[in-house]
C-alpha positions in Angstrom: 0.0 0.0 0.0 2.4 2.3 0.7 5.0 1.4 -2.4 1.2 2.4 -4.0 1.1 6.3 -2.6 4.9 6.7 -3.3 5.5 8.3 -6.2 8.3 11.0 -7.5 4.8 12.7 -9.5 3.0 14.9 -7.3 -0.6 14.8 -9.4 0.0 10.7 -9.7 0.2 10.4 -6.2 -2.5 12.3 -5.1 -4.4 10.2 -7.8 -3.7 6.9 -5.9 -4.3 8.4 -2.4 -7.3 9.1 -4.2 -8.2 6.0 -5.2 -7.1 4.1 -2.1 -8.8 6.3 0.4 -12.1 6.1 -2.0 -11.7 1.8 -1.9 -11.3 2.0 1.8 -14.4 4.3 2.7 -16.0 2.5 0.1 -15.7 -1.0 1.2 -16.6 0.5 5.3 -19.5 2.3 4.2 -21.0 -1.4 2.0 -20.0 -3.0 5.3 -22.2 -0.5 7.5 -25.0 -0.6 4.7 -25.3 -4.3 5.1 -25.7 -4.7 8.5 -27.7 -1.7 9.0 -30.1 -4.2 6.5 -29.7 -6.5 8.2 -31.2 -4.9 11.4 -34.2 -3.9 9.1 -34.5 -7.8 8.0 -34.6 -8.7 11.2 -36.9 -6.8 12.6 -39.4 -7.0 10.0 -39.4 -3.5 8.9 -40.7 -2.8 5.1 -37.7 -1.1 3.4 -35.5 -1.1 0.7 -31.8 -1.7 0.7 -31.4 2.4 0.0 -31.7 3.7 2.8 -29.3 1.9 4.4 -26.9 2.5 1.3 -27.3 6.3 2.3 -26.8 5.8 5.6 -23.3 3.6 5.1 -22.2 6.5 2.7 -22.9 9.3 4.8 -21.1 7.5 7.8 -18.2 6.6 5.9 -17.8 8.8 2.5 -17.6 11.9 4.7 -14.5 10.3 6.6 -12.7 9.6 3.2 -13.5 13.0 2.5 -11.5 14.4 5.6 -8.7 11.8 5.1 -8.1 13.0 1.6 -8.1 16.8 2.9 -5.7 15.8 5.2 -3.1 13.9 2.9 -3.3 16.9 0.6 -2.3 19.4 3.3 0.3 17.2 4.3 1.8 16.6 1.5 1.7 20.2 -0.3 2.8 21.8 3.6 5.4 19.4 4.8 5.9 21.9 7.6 2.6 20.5 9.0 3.7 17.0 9.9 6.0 18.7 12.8 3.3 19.7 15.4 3.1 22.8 17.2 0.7 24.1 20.0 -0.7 25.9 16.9 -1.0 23.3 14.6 -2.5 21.2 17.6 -5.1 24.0 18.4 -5.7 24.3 14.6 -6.8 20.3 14.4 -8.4 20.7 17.2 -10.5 23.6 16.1 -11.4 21.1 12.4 -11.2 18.1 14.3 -14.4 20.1 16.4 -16.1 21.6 13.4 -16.0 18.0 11.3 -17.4 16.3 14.1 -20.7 18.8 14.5 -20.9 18.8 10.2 -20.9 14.8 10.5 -23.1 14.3 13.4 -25.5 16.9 11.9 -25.7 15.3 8.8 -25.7 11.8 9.9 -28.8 12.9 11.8 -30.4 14.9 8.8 -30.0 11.3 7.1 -31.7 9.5 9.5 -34.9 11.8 9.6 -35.0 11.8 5.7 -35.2 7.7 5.7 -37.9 8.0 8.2 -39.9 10.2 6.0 -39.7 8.4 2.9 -39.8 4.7 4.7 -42.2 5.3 7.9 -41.4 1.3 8.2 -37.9 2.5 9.3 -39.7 3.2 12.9 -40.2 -0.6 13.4 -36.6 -1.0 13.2 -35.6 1.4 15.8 -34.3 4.1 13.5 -36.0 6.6 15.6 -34.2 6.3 18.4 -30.8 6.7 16.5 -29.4 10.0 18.1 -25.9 11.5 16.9 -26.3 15.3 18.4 -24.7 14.2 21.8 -21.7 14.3 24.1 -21.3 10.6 23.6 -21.3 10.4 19.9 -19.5 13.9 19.5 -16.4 12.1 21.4 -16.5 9.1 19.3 -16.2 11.6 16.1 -13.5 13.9 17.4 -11.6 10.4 18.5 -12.1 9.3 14.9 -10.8 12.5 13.4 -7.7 12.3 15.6 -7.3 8.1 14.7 -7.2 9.6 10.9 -5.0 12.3 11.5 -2.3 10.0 13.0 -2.4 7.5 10.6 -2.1 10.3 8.0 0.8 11.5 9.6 2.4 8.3 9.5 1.7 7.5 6.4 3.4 10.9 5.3 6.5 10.6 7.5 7.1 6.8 6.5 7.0 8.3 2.8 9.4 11.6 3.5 12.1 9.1 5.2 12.1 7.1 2.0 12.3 9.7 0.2 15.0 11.5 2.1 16.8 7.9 1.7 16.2 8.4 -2.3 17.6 11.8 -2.6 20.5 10.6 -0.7 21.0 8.3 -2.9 20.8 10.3 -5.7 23.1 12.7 -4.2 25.9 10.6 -3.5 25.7 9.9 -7.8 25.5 13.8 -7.8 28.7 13.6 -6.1 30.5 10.9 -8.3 29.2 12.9 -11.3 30.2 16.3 -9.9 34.0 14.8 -9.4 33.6 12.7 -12.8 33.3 16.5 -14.5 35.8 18.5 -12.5 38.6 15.5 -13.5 37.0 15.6 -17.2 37.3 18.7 -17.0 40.7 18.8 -16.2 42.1 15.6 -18.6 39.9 17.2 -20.8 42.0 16.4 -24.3 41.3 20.1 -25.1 42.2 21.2 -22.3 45.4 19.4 -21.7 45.8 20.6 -25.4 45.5 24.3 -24.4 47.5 24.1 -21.7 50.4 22.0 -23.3 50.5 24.7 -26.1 50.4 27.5 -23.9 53.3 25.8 -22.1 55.3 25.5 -25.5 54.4 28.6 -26.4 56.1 29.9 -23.4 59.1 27.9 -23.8 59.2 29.2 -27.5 59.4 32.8 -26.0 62.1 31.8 -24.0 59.5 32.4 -20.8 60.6 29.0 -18.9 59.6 30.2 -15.7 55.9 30.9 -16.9 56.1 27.4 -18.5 57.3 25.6 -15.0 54.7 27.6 -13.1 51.9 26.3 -15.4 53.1 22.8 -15.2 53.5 22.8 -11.8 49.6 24.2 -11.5 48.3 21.7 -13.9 50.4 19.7 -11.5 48.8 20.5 -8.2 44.9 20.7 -10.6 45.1 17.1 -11.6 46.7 15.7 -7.8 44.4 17.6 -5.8 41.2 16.3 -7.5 42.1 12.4 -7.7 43.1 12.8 -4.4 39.8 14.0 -3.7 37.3 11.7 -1.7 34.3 13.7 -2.5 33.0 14.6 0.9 29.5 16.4 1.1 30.8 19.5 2.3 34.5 21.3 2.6 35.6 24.4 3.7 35.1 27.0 1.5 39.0 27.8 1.4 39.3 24.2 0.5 37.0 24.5 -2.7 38.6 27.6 -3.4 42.4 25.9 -3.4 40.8 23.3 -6.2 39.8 26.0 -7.9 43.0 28.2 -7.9 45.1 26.2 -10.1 42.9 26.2 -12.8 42.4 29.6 -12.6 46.0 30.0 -12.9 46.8 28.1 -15.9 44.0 29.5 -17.6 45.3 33.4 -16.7 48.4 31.9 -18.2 45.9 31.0 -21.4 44.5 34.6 -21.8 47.2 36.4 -21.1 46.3 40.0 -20.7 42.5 38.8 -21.6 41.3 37.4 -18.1 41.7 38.7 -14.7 40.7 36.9 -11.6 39.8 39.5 -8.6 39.1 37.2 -5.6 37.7 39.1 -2.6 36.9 36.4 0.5 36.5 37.2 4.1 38.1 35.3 6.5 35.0 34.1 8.2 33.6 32.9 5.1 36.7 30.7 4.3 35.5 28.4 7.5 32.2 27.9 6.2 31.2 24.9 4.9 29.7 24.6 1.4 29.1 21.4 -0.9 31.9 20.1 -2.3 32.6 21.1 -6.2 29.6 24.1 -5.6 32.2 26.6 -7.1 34.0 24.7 -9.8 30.9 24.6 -12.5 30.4 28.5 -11.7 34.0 29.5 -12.4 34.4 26.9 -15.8 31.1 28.8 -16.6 32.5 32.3 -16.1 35.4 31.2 -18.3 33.7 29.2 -21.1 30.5 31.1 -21.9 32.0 34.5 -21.0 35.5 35.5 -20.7 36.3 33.1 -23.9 33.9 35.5 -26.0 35.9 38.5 -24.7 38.4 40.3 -27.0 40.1 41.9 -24.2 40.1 43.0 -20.4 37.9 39.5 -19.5 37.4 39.5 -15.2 36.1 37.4 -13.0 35.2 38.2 -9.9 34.5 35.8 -7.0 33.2 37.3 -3.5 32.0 35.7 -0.3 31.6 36.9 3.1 29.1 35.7 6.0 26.1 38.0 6.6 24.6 36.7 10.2 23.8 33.1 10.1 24.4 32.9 6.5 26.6 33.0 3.9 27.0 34.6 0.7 28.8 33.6 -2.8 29.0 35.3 -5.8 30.7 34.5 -8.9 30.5 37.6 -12.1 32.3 37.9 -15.3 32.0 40.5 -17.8 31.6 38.7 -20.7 28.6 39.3 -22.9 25.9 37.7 -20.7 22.5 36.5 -22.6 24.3 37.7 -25.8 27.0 35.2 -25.7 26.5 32.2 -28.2 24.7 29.1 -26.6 27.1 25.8 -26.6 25.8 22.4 -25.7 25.2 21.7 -22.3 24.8 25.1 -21.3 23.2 25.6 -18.2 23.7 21.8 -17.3 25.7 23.1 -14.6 23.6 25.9 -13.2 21.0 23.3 -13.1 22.7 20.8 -11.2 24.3 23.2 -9.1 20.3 24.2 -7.7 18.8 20.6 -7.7 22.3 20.6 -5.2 21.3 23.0 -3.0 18.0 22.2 -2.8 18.9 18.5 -1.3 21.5 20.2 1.1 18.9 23.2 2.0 16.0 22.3 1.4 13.7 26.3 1.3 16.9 27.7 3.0 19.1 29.0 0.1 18.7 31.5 -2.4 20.3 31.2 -5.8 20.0 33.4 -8.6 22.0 33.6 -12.2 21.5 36.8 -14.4 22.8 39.0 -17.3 23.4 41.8 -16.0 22.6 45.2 -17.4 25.8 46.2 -17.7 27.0 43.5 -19.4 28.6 40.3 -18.1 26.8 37.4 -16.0 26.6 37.2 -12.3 25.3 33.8 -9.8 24.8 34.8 -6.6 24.5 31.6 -4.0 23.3 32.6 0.0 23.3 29.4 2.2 23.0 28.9 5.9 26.7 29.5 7.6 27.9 26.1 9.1 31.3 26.7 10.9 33.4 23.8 10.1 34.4 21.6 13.6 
């Protein structure tokens, strides 16, 4: 049954709540319509088997009715599962009003079967009475068994899907690390680079050349290195970041500057590991490469209260820059990211900005790393 709610489609699994909650209600209120017949039968009242179908389906449609609302609310306000004393006095405040509706309406039912089958009074549907104390409790603990097997339902389904995401993060991971190192053995990359390096040799610039060896050098050892751990240090992702940075200032020459501006309590916060590398390759590839001159990137971060704030901004040509394959791939997966890690608590926005140039901005809760 519950393999039968779960589903990663919001509108197909409120279609087999649906369904399932309809069955169940069904199959209770047939139940209650037989026997109530069965009372008739035996007491040799003259009446047909529809009244006691109405009254089954008033006692029991109106509960799958309340169930649904309840899975609904549940499942678009996951908030809700956690009670508060608000939350509590909320339910109890519906859990009161459904209970009066019900028992009014079971009791409206009652009085129309006895004026359409007078021969109802023979079998004691007269003295069926729901306005009371004693019948108003047995409602509002009703309401509160439905509620709490709601919530279990819910909570059972948001672990497994907690389990799933994880799952699907830890691939995230291995992907995210399987594109940096791509990245980086890249055969036109390594090409660049190796050219650049000759090029410097050529112009009799061996220092230039060593430097840029010893960069792609330190690129290539710190990312195989690399376990992929959720989160690093921001000054950590920024060191795997560095040496690409430098071989590809080596690259363009006069064409790309790189203004880093970090605070130092930002460099102990922890983001996810490989958040920054996607953003920079970005800032590179689909902006300063369409530069003729003066390219920068600018990378900033610095903790505002409990959170902290990236931003990464070239001045390339922005929207205006020629789309390549796989463009915004890495925007894309950089969100879906920070949604698994955050959850509502992040902000992320990448625009062209008037001015020219591109600029993603990242603001994530500030976790000091232990």
């Amino acid at each position: 049954m519950l393999r039968y709610l779960k589903s990663s489609n919001t509108g197909e699994g409120h279609v087999h709540a649906f369904t399932l909650i309809a069955c169940v209600s069904s199959l209770l209120a047939l139940a209650a319509a037989a026997e109530c017949h069965s009372a008739v039968v035996a007491s040799h009242a003259v009446a047909p088997l529809l009244p006691s179908l109405a009254y089954g389906l008033v006692l029991w449609s109106w509960w799958g009715v309340v169930a649904y609302c309840l899975w609904i609310g549940l499942r678009r306000w996951p908030k809700a599962s956690f009670l508060s004393w608000r939350l509590l006095l909320l339910h109890l405040v519906l859990g009161v009003t459904v209970s009066v509706v019900h028992s009014y309406l079971l009791q409206e039912t009652i009085a129309w079967c006895l004026r359409t089958w007078p021969g109802l009074y023979q079998a004691g549907y007269a003295e069926l009475q729901y306005l009371n104390l004693g019948h108003f409790s047995l409602e509002l603990l009703l309401y509160g068994f439905i509620l709490g097997a709601c919530l279990a339902v819910h909570l059972y389904l948001k672990s497994q899907e907690d389990n799933v995401r994880s799952i699907e993060l830890e691939k995230q991971l291995s992907t995210a690390h399987l594109r940096a190192l791509q990245m980086q053995i890249d055969p036109h990359f390594l090409f660049n680079t190796l050219n650049t390096v000759t090029a410097l040799v050529e112009f009799d610039r061996k220092d230039e050349a060593l430097e840029t060896l010893g960069s792609l050098n330190t690129l290539l050892r710190t990312t195989l290195a690399s376990n992929s751990p959720e989160k690093v240090t921001l000054g950590k992702e920024l060191q795997m970041i560095e040496s690409y940075l430098a071989i590809e200032q080596v690259r363009f020459a006069d064409r790309l500057r790189v203004d880093v501006r970090i605070e130092p309590d930002a460099l102990r916060g922890l983001v996810p590991c490989f958040l920054l590398q996607p953003l920079v390759e970005n800032a590179i590839r689909h902006g300063i490469a369409h530069c003729e001159s003066d390219g920068v990137v600018e990378a900033s971060a610095r903790r505002e209260g409990r959170h902290l704030q990236l931003r990464i901004r070239d001045n390339g040509p922005g929207s205006n820059a020629p789309t390549k394959p796989g463009h915004g791939i890495g925007l894309r997966n950089t969100r879906d990211r920070l949604t698994h890690f955050y959850r509502d608590d992040y902000a992320m926005s990448a625009n062209a900005l008037a001015e020219g140039g591109f600029e993603v901005s990242i603001k994530i809760p500030y976790e000091l790393a232990v």
